[in-house]
Structures are given as C-alpha cells and as structure tokens.
C-alpha positions, 0 to 999 in steps of 0.5 A: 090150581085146577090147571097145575094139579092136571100138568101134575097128573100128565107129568112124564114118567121120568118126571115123576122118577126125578120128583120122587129121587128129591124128595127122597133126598131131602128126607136122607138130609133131614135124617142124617141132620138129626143124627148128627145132632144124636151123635154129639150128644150120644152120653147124656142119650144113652144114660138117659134113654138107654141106661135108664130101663135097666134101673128100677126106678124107670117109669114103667117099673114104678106104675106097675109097682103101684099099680099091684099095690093098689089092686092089693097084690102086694109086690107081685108086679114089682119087679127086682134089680136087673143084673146086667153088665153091658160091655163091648167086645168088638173094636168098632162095636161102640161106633157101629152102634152109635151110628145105627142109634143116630140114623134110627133116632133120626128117621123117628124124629122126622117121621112127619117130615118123609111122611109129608114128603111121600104124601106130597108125591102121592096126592097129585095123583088122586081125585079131589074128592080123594085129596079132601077125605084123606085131609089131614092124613100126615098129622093123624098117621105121625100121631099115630106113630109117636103113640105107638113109639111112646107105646114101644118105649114105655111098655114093650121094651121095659118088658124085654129088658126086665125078662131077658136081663133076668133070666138065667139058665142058672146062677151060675152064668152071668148076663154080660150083654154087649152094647150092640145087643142092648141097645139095638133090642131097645131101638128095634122094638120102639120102632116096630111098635111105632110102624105098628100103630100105623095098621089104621092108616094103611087099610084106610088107604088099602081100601081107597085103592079097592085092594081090601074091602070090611067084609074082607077084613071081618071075614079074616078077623080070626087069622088077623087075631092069631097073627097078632098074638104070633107078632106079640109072642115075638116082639116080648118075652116068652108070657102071657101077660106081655103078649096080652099087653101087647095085643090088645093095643094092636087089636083095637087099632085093627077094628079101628081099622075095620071102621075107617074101612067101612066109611070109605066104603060108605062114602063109595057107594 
C-alpha cells in the first residue's frame, strides 16, 4: 500500500492531466445521468418543488405563521397570497430553463460523487499523517452542503419569493414573471446557499496548506462580518429580518471555521 501510494506521488505531470480528465469525466456522466432523470420527470418537479413556494401553504410560510402566533404577535409574520403569474415569453425559454434546472439538480444530487472524486485526485498527494486528519472529510463536506441546500430551499428562497412576488411599485402593475426568472431565482439561491455551508471545510483545508492561519482569521473577524451581511443584503430581500436570518447561520459556520482552524494549528505544532 506504502509502495502504490509513492508511485502515486512520482506519477508524470501528464499522468496526473489524464487522471484528473477521468475523473472529471465520470462526474459529467453521473451528472447528465441525473438530469436525464430530471428532465423526464420536469411536471411533477416543478409543481411540486418550484410552484409550491408561491402558495401559502408551503412549509416555510406555515412555521413562520405559528411561529408569530405562538410569540403572541398575532398574524405579524403571516404572510398574505403571492400575486404572480408566471408565463413564458421566448420560443426556446421553456426548454433552455429546463435544461439549466436538470444540470443543476443533477450536480447537487451527486454533490458527494465529484466531491469523492476530487478528493481521490487530491489525497495521493499528502502525507499520512494528512489523509488520517482529513479522514471522513467527503461525508462532513457533503453534510455540510445538503444543510446549506436544505437551508437555501427552505428559508432563502421562500423569502425571495414572498417579497419580490409582492412587491409593487403599484397596483397598477401586475407581477408577470417569466419561468426563467422564477425558476432560476429559486435554483440559484439553494445552490449558493449549498456552496456556502462549505465555509468550514475550505479553511480547514486553507489552513492545512499554510495559506491562512486563526490568528489570521480572528484578526479579519470584523471584515468577515461585514462581507457576510453585504452577501446576505444580496442573496435575500432588501430587510433586516432576512439578512439577519441569513447571517447568523453564515457567522457561526465561520467561527466553526476559525475552531477547525486552530486545531490544525495545534496538531502542527
């Protein structure tokens, strides 16, 4: 094992090219496999996922419904009907959007797959005693992801929808939105959310390769803090509660962040 693991390291530079170039491919083919999957079954998938976050009865606008009536605010936090129309105004728009939902549903659902995938290009290369810290690093990075997907579905985008879907400049204007707007909204925002949620996993492995340090991170604490609420204000509707949803998630996977952190650089030293 010794042995296979240091032809590894010795393997050519255009070894490495042609390694990577597989393992790339293979994820491009899980990938389309499960948006073929998504493409057939598009009805049910957008009634059911997409539709759904434009009625009231979706699960986000429920709890925040009990929630304000059992804090004895009343309906404050109810939220009222969603007066969209959703259309499509292009000839291809319908097809270019499902295709762009498809591809993305499929890179989330086989998140772990690339994940392992990249991960088996990259371990070769470190020491044991590297590949044994970073032990189950694809299972906690893919947990992390589908809580931050969870996350973006559940909270970020309901959030986007109820505001934007009811804003007006005035009544008189009507909010006819085209598919491609909608949906892509709704996939965007979940994805980003999901990549987020992987803030943990990236300055553990920053730290490992000496590129940032703690002290480093609880020195820009402050900046990291501003840069948040700035990524909240753009990724949710333009109020405080929204951004301030949004943010403390991000913020405490930041200071887990800064813990992983320090025990590498305890386990270092």
């Amino acid at each position: 094992m010794a042995k296979e693991e240091k032809d590894d390291k010795k393997m050519p530079f255009l070894k490495h090219l042609e390694e990577l170039r597989w393992r790339l491919v293979k994820s491009s083919i899980a990938i389309l496999i499960i948006a073929t999957v998504l493409f057939i079954y598009t009805d049910p998938i957008i009634k059911h996922v997409y539709l759904a976050m434009s009625e009231m009865d979706f699960p986000t606008y429920r709890f925040f419904c009990w929630a304000s009536q059992s804090l004895g605010l009343e309906d404050t936090l109810c939220g009222t009907d969603i007066p969209i129309d959703i259309q499509s105004i292009e000839m291809t728009q319908q097809f270019a959007t499902n295709m762009y939902f498809a591809i993305v549903g499929g890179f989330l659902m086989c998140f772990p797959f690339i994940f392992h995938q990249i991960w088996s290009f990259v371990k070769p290369g470190l020491k044991n005693k590297e590949v044994y810290v970073t032990k189950g690093i694809v299972f906690y990075g893919s947990l992390l992801f589908f809580f931050g997907i969870a996350f973006g579905y559940f909270l970020v985008s309901p959030l986007c929808v109820q505001f934007f879907g009811s804003y007006k400049l005035t009544a008189e204007i009507q909010n006819n939105f085209t598919i491609n707007s909608y949906l892509t909204m709704i996939t965007t925002t979940t994805l980003f959310s999901g990549l987020f949620f992987e803030l943990p996993i990236i300055i553990y492995l920053l730290t490992k390769l000496s590129i940032i340090s703690p002290a480093l991170l609880i020195k820009y604490r402050k900046h990291a803090l501003v840069a948040i609420l700035i990524l909240s204000a753009i990724i949710t509707p333009p109020d405080i509660i929204s951004q301030v949803l949004v943010s403390f998630p991000i913020l405490i996977l930041y200071e887990i962040g800064i813990i992983a952190s320090k025990r590498v650089a305890k386990k270092r030293k």
